[in-house]
Each structure stands twice: as C-alpha cells, then as structure tokens.
C-alpha positions as a Markdown table, in Angstrom:
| # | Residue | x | y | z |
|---|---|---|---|---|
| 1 | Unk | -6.2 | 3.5 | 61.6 |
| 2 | Unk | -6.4 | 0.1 | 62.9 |
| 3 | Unk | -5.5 | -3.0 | 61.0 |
| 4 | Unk | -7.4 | -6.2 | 61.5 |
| 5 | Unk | -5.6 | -9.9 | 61.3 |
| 6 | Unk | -8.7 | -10.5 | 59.3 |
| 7 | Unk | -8.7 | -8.1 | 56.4 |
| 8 | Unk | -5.1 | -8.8 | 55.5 |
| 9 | Unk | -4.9 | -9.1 | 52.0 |
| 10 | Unk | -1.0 | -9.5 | 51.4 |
| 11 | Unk | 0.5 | -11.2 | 48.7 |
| 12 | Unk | 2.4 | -12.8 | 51.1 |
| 13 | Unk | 3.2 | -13.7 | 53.8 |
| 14 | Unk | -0.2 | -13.9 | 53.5 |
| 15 | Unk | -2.9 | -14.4 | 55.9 |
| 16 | Unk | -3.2 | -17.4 | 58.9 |
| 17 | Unk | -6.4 | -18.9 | 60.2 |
| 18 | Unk | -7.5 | -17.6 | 63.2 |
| 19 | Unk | -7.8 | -20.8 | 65.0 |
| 20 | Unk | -4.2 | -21.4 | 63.8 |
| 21 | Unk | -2.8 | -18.2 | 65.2 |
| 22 | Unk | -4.4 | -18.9 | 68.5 |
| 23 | Unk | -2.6 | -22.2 | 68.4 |
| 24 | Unk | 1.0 | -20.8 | 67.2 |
| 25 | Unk | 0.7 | -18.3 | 69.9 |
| 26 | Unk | 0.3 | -21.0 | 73.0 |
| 27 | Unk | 2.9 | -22.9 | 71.4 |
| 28 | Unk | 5.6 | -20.2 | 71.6 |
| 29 | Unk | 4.7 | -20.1 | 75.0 |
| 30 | Unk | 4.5 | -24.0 | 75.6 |
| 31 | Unk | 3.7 | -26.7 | 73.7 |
| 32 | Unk | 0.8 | -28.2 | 75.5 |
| 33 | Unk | 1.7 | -32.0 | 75.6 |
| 34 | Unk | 5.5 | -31.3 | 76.4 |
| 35 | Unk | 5.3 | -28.0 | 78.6 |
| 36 | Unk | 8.4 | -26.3 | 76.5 |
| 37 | Unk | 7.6 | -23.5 | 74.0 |
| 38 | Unk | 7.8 | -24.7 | 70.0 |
| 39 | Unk | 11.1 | -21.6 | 69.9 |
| 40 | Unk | 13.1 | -24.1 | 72.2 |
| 41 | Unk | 12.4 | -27.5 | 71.2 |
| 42 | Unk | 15.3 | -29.6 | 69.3 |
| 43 | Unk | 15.1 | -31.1 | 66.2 |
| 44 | Unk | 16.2 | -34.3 | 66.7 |
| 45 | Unk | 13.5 | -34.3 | 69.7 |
| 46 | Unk | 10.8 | -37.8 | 69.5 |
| 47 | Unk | 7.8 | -34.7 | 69.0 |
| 48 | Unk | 9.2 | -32.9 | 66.3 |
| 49 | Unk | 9.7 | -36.2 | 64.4 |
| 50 | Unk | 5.8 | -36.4 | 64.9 |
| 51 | Unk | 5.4 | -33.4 | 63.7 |
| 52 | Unk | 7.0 | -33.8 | 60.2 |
| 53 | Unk | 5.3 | -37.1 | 59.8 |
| 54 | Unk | 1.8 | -36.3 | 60.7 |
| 55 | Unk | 2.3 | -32.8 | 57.8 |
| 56 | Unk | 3.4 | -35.5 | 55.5 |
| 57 | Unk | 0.8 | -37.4 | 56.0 |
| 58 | Unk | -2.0 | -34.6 | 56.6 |
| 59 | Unk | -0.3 | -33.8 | 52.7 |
| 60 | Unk | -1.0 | -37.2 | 51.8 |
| 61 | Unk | -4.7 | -37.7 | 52.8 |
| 62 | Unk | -5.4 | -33.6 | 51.6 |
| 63 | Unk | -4.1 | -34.8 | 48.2 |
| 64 | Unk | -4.9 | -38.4 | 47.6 |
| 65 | Unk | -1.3 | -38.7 | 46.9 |
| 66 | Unk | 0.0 | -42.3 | 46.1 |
| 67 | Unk | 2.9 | -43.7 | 48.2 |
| 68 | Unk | 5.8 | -43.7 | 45.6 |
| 69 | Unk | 5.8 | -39.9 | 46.4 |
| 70 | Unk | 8.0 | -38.3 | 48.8 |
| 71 | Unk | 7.1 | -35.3 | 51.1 |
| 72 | Unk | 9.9 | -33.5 | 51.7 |
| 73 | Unk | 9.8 | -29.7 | 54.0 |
| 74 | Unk | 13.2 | -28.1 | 52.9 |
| 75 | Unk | 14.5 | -24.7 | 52.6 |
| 76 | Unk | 15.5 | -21.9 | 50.4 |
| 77 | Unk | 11.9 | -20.8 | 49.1 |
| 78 | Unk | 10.9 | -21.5 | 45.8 |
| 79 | Unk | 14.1 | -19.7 | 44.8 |
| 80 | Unk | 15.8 | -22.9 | 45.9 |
| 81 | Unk | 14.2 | -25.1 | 44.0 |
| 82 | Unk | 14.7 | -22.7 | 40.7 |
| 83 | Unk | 18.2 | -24.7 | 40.9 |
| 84 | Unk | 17.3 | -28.2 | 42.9 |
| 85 | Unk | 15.1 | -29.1 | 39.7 |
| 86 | Unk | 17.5 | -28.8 | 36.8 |
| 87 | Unk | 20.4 | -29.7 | 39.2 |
| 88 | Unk | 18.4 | -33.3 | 39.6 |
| 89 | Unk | 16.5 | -33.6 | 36.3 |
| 90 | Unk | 19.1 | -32.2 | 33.4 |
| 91 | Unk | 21.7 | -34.5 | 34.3 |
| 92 | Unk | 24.2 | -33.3 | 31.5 |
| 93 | Unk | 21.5 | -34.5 | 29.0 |
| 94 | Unk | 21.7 | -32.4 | 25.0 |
| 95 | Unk | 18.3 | -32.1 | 24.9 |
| 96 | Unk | 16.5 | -28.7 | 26.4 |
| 97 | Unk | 14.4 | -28.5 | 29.2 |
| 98 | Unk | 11.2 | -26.8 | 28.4 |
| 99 | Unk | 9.7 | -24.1 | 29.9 |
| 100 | Unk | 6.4 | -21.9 | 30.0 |
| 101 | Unk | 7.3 | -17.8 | 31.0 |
| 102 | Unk | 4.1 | -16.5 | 32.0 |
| 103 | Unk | 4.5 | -13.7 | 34.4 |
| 104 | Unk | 6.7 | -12.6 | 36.6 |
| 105 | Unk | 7.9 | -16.0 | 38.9 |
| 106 | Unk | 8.2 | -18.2 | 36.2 |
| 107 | Unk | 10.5 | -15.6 | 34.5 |
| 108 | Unk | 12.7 | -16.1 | 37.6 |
| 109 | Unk | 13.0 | -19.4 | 37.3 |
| 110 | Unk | 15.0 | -19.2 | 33.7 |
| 111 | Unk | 18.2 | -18.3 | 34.5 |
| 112 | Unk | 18.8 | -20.3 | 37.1 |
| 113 | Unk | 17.9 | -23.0 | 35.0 |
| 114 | Unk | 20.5 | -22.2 | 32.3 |
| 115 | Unk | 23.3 | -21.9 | 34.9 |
| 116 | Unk | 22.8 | -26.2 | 34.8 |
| 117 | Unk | 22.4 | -26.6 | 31.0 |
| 118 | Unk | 20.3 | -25.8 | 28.1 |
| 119 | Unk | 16.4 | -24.9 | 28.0 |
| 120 | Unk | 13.2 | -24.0 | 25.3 |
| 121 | Unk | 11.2 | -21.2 | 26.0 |
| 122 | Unk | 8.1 | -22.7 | 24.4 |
| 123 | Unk | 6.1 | -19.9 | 24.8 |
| 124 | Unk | 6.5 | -16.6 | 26.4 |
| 125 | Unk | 3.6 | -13.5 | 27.1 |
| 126 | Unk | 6.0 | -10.7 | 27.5 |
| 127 | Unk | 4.8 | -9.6 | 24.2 |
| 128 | Unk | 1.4 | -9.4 | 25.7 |
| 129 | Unk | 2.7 | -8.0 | 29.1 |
| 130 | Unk | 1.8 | -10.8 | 30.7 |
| 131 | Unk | -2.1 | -10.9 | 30.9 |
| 132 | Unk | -3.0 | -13.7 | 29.4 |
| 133 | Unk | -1.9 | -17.7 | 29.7 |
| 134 | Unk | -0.7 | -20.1 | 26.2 |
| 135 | Unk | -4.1 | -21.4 | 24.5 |
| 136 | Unk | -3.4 | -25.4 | 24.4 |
| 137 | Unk | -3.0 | -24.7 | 20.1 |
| 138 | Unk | 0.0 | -22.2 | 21.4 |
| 139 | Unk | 2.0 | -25.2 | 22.8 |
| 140 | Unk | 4.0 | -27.8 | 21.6 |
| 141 | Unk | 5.9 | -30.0 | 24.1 |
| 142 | Unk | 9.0 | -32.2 | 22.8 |
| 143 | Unk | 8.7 | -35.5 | 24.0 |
| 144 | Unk | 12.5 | -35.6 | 23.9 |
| 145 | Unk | 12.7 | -33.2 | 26.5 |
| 146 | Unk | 14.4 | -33.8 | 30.3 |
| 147 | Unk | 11.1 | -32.0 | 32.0 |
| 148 | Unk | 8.6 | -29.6 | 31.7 |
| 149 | Unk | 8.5 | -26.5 | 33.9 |
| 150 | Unk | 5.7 | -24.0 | 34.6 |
| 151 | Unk | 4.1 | -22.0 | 37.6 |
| 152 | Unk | 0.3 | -22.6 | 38.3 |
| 153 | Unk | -0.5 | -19.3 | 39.5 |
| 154 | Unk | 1.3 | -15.9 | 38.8 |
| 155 | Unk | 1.1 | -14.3 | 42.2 |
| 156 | Unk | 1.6 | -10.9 | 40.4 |
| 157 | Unk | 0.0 | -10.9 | 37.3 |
| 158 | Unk | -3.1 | -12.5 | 38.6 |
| 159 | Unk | -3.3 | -15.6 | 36.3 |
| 160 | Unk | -3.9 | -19.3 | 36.1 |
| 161 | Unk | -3.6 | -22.1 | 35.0 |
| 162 | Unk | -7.2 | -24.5 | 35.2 |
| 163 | Unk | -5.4 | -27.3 | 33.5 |
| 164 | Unk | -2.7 | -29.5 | 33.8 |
| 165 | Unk | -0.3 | -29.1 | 31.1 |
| 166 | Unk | 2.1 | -31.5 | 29.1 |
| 167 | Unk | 2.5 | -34.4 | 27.8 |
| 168 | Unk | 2.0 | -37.8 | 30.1 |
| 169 | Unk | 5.6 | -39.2 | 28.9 |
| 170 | Unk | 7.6 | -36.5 | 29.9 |
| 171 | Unk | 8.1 | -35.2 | 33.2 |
| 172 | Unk | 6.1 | -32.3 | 34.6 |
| 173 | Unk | 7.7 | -30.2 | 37.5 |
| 174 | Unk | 5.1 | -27.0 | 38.5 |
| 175 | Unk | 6.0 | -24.3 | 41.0 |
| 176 | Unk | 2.4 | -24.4 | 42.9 |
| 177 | Unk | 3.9 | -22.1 | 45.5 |
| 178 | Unk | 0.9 | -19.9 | 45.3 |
| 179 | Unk | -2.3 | -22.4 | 44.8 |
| 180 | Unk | -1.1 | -25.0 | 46.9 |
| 181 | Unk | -3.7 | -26.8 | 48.7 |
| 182 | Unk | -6.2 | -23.9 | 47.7 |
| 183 | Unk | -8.0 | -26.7 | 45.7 |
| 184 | Unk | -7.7 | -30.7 | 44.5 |
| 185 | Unk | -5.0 | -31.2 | 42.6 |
| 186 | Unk | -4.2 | -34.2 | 39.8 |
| 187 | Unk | -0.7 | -34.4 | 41.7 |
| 188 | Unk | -0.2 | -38.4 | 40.8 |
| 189 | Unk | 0.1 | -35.9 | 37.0 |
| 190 | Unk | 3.3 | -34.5 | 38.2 |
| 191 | Unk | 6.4 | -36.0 | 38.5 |
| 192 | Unk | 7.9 | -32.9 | 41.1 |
| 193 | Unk | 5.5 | -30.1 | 42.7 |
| 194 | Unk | 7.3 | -27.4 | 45.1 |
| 195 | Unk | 5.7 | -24.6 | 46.8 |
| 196 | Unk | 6.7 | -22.5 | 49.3 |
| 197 | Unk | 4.9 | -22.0 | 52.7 |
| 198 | Unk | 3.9 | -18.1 | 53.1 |
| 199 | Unk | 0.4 | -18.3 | 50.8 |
| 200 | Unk | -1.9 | -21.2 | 51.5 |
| 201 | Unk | 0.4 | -22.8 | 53.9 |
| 202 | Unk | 2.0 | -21.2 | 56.4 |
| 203 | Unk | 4.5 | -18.7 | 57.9 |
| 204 | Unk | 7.7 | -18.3 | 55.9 |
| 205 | Unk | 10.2 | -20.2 | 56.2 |
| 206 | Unk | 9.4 | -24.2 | 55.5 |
| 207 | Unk | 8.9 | -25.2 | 51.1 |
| 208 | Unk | 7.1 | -28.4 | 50.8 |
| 209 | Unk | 8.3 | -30.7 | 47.6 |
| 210 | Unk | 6.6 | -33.3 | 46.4 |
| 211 | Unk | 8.8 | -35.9 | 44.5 |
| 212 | Unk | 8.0 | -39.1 | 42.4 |
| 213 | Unk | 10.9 | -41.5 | 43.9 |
| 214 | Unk | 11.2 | -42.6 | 40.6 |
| 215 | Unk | 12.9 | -39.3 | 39.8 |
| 216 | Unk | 15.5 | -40.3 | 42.5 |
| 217 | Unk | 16.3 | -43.5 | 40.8 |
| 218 | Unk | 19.2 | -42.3 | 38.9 |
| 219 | Unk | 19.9 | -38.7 | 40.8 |
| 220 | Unk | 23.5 | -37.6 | 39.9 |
| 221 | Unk | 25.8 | -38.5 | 42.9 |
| 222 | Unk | 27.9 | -35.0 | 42.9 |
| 223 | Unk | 25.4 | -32.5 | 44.3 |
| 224 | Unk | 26.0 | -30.8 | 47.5 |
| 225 | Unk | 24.0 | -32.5 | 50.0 |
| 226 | Unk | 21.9 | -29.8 | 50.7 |
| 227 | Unk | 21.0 | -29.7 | 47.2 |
| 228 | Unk | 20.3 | -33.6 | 47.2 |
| 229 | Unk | 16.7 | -34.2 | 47.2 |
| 230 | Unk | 18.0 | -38.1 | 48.0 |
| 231 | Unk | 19.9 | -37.0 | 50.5 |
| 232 | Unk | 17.0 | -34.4 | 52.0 |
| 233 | Unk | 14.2 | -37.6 | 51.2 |
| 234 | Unk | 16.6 | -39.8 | 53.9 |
| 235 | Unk | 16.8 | -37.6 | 56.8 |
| 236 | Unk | 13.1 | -37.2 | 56.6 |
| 237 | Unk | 13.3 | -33.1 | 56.3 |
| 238 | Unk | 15.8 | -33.1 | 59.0 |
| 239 | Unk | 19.7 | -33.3 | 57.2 |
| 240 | Unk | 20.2 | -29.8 | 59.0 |
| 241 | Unk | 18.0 | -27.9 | 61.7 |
| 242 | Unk | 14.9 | -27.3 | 60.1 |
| 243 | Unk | 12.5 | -24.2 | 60.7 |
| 244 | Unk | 11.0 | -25.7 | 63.6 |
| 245 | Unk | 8.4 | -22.9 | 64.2 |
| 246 | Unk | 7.3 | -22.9 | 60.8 |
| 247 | Unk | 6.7 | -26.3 | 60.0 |
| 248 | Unk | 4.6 | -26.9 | 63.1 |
| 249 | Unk | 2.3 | -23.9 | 62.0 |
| 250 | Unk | 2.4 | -25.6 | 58.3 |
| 251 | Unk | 1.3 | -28.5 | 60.6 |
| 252 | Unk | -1.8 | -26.8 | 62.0 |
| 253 | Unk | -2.7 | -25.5 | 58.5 |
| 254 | Unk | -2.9 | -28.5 | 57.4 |
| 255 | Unk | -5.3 | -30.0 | 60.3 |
| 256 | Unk | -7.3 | -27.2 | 59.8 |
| 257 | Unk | -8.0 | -27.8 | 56.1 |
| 258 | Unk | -8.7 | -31.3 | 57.0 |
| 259 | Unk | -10.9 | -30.8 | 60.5 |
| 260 | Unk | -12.4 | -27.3 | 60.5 |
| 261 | Unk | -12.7 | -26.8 | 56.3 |
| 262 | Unk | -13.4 | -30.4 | 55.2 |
| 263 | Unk | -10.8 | -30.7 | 52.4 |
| 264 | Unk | -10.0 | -29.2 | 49.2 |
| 265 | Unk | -13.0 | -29.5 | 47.5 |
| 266 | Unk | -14.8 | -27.6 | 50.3 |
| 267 | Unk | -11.3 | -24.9 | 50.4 |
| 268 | Unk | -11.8 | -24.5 | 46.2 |
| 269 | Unk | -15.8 | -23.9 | 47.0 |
| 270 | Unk | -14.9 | -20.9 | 49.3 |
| 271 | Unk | -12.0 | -19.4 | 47.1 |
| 272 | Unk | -14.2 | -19.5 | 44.1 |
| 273 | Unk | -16.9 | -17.5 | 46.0 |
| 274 | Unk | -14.2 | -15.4 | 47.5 |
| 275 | Unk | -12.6 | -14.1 | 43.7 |
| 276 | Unk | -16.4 | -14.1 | 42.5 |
| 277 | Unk | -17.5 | -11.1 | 44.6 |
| 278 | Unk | -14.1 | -9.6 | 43.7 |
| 279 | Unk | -14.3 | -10.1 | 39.8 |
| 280 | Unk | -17.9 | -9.0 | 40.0 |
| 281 | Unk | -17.2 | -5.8 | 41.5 |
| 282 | Unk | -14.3 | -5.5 | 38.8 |
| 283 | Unk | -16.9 | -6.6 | 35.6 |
| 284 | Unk | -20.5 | -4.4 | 37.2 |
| 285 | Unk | -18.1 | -1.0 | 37.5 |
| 286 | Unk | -18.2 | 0.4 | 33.9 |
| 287 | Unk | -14.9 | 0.5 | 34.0 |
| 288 | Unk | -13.8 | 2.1 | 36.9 |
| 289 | Unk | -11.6 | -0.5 | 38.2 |
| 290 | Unk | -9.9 | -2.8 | 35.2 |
| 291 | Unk | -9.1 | -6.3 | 35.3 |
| 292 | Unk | -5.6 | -6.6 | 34.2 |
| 293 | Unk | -5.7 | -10.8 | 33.6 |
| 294 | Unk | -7.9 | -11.8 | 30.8 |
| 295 | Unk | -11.3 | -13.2 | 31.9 |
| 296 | Unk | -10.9 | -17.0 | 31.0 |
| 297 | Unk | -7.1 | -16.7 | 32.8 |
| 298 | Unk | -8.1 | -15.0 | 36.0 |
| 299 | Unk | -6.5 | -16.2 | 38.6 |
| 300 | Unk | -8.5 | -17.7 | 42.2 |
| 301 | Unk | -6.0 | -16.0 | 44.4 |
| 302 | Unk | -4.5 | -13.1 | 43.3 |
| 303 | Unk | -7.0 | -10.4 | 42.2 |
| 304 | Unk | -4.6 | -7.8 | 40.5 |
| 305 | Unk | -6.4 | -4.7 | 38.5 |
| 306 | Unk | -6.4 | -0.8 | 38.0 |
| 307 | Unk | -7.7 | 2.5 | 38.2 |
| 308 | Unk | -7.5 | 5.1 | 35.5 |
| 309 | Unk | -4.9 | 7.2 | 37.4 |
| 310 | Unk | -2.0 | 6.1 | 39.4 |
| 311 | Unk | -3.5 | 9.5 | 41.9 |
| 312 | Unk | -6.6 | 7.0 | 42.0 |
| 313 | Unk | -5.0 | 4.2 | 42.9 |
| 314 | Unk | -2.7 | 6.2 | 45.7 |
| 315 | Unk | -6.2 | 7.7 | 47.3 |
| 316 | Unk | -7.8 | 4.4 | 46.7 |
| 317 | Unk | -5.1 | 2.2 | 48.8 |
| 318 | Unk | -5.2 | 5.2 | 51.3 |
| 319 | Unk | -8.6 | 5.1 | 52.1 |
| 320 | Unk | -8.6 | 1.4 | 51.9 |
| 321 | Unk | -5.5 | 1.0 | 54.9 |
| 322 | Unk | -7.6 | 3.5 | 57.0 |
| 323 | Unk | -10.4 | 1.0 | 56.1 |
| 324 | Unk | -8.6 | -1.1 | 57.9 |
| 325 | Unk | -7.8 | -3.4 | 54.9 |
| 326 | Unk | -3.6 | -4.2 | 54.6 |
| 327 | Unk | -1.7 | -6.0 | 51.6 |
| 328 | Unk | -3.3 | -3.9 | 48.8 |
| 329 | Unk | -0.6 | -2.8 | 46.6 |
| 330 | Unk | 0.6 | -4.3 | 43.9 |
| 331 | Unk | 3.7 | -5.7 | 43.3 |
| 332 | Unk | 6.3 | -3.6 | 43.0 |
| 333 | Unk | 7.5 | -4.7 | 39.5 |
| 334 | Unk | 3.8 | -3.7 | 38.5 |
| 335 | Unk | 1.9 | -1.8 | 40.5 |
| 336 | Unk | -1.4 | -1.4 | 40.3 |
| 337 | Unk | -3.6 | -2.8 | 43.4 |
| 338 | Unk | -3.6 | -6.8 | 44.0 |
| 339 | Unk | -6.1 | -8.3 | 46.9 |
| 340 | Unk | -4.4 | -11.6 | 47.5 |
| 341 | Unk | -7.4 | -14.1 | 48.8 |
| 342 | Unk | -5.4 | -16.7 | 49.5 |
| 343 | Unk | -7.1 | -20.2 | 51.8 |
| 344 | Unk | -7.2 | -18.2 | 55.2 |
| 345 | Unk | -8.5 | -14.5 | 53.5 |
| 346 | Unk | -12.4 | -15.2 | 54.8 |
| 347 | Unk | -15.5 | -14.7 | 52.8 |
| 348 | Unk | -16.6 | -11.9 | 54.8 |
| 349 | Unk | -13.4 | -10.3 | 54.2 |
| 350 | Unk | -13.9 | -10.5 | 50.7 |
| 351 | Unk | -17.4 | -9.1 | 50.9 |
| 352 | Unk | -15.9 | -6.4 | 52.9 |
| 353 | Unk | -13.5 | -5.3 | 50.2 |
| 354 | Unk | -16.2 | -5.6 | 47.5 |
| 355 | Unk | -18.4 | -3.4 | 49.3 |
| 356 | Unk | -15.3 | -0.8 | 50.4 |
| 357 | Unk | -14.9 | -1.0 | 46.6 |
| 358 | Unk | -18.5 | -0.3 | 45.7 |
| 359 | Unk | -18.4 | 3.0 | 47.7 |
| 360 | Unk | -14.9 | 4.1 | 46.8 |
| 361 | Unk | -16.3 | 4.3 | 43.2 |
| 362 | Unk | -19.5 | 6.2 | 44.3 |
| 363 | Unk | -17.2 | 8.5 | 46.4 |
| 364 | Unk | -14.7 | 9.0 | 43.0 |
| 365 | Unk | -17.5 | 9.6 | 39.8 |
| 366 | Unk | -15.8 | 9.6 | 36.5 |
C-alpha cells in the first residue's frame, strides 16, 4: 500500500498544492530571502509583518473585498468563533439571534451561542436527517434580529448552500470554513465571514475572519482581549504569537490561487468538474452507490454517499486505501464514505476515484 500526496481525499486537513508543499518544505529548512527556517522566525520580526499583510491583501484582490473590511488570522478554529460572534453581536440585546441548523457544524455552533443570550432556530433538517437545505418559502428572517447565522457548506452531510441567504438590513455572519476561496463570493453581502484554514486554505492552525468595521463601531468594552475582534483588528493578527508556520503556508495558498490558478472563477470551474465526475459516477450506477444530499443541495466539496451494506462500504474503503486513495470515510457521526475535493484535490484525482469507483462496482454485482 502506498499513499500518494495526490489522491488524498480527507475531510480535513485536507489536501496542499504541490507547488505549495514544495515551498513549505524549503521554508522549514530556510526561508530563502532571510536564510532562517519559517519554525524559528519571531513574530514581531519586519518579514512576518510582510507576511500577514501581503495574505490580507492576496484576500482582498481573491475577493474583491471593499476596504471597510478587516482581515483578521486568529485562532481557535471555527469553534472559536462559535463564541467570538454572539460575544460581539448580541450585546445583551432581547431580541434572538437567528440561526439556520443544517447538518452537523452548524448544530455545533447553537449552544455556544445560547451561553451569550437568546437565539431562533428558524429552521432545522434533523427531521429530515439532514439531507436536504431550507427552500427560500421555508424561511422567514426577523428584521428585528441582532444577526443571522448559517454554514455555507456542511462538510459532513455534503450540502450547500448556492445562495446567499437573509435579509439586506440585518446582519449576516456565515461559517465558510469549508468553501472558502473554493469560488467568488458576494462577501461585500456579509457583515462577518470566518473560516478556518485546514480545507481550501491551508495547514491547521491559522482561521481567517473577515469583519465589516462597522460591526466594531459599538463592540462591548468587557471582552477578554483575546476574544476582542477590536483588539485582534489592532495588533494586525499579532496580539499574541500567532501560528507562524501556518499562516505563511495560508500565504502560499493564496499566491497560488492568484498566480498558478487565475482566481476564483477559474478555482469554481475546476471544482465543479471535479464533483461532476463524482456525482456522475453516483447518478449512472443504478444504485449501487447512493447520494445521501439531495440533488439540487449537493455540495461542490464534500461528496458524501453509500453502499447497500456497511460490509460494502468496509471492502470498498479497503480496496480503495490499497488503491492508494486516503481520507475516504465518513465522518464519524455518520459514516458512510465522503471524498472531500476540496481546491488542491486535482482533476485527475477525481477522475481516478471515479474510475476506481466504476470497477469496484463491476467487481461487487448486485
């Protein structure tokens, strides 16, 4: 069995670019322009300053996003920002913060959110086990309401969202932790998107939020500062040592998006081809392997289905890691088997798994 960098399929961490590895891997070693590896340079050093402005700005140009918007590359994984968000936004307020549960993530994010005050469920799919998104006629947003909160992309359900939801007037605050950058995005829409490195991104580690200042304008004074975004937006990502390492490599994501991909547009163009031969392999096998996310829902980067028998699905991710193929399991709180095509996951890669899919089924007849 040997496992290949390029047939990684994890639902994260998930894949790197090549290119990008190659670069992370002189950098531990030494940094070219400074002769010190990236594991031993300081924080507070002139380059790593560099660093964090040029990812901001790579951000910027990736997203078109306007200037009254800060980049900020904190800590604490999306699981931080579960309690950043209403921390900054319910401010004490009566009315309830509004939030979508649509799978398993977004389900995560509602307690935390009632340790800091009160919230609306406005819809929920647990009733439908989670495989399938609100229809626009399912929602209704209160335009009384502090924020709304969803997730974009349900890492292990395998849905998505292909609209922005909510109303204009209130503010909209998305976990995009696993779609990040995999496409354009209306982000002048939001008011707060946070996602965390280890999909689209980079290694684990480094969460990038961006933050309308506006929403800073009257931020409660009382928060620990760690938990400040104010305070986090004024040291520039730096109030405490940052994941050096990992926001470099989010660094040479982001220049490969820009240099060696072309953009987002171009990034959306190979991730839709990407789940197309996936889906297609799904839809043309009678069957044999079933879609759990309902068609108009399925989600770009998380392919998640089943075989009739759990013994299936065993032999098939056995035969799949001797393949060579890694990352095929489901999530644990599902099972199942999940390919996870995240930005770096290449098109031949996901040829390769269509085709390993094709003769597993000829190998298996009902």
């Amino acid at each position: 069995m040997k496992l290949q960098n390029s047939l990684n399929f994890s639902g994260g961490p998930g894949a790197l670019p090549e290119s990008v590895l190659l670069l992370a891997q002189q950098a531990m070693l030494e940094v070219p322009e400074l002769g010190l590896s990236v594991l031993g340079i300081s924080h507070r050093s002139d380059w790593f300053a560099s660093v964090i402005t040029e990812t901001e700005n790579n951000i910027r140009a990736l997203l078109g996003l306007p200037r009254d918007y800060h980049v900020l590359l904190l800590q604490g994984g999306a699981t931080q920002q579960f309690s950043m968000v209403p921390m900054l936004l319910m401010r004490a307020q009566a009315q309830a913060a509004q939030y979508l549960h649509t799978g398993y993530w977004s389900g995560k994010a509602l307690p935390e959110a009632r340790l800091q005050g009160p919230i609306d469920v406005v819809w929920s799919g647990a009733s439908r086990d989670f495989k399938s998104l609100p229809t626009s006629a399912d929602l209704n947003f209160a335009a009384d309401a502090p924020y709304l909160h969803y997730v974009s992309n349900e890492t292990v359900e395998g849905l998505q969202f292909h609209r922005v939801l909510g109303r204009d007037d209130v503010p909209r605050v998305c976990d995009m932790s696993s779609d990040f950058l995999s496409r354009p995005c209306e982000a002048e829409r939001f008011s707060l998107i946070y996602a965390h490195a280890q999909k689209n991104l980079g290694p684990a580690g480094v969460t990038v939020v961006l933050l309308r200042d506006a929403l800073l304008q009257d931020a409660p004074s009382n928060l620990p500062c760690f938990l400040d975004y104010r305070q986090q937006a004024q040291a520039h990502s730096n109030l405490n040592t940052p994941p050096v390492f990992s926001i470099y490599v989010t660094l040479l994501v982001t220049r490969w998006l820009l240099h060696e991909i072309g953009g987002l547009a171009k990034m959306a163009h190979i991730n839709q081809a990407k789940a197309d031969l996936l889906y297609q392999a799904i839809d043309s096998s009678a069957g044999f392997y079933q879609g759990r996310a309902a068609a108009q829902d399925r989600s770009l980067m998380n392919v998640v289905f089943n075989l009739a028998t759990p013994e299936l699905e065993r032999a098939f991710l056995r035969q799949s890691l001797a393949a060579g193929f890694s990352g095929l399991a489901g999530h644990r709180a599902i099972g199942g088997i999940r390919a996870s095509i995240y930005n770096a996951l290449t098109l031949p890669a996901a040829q390769a798994l269509a085709e390993f899919m094709d003769d597993f089924q000829r190998q298996n007849p009902a």
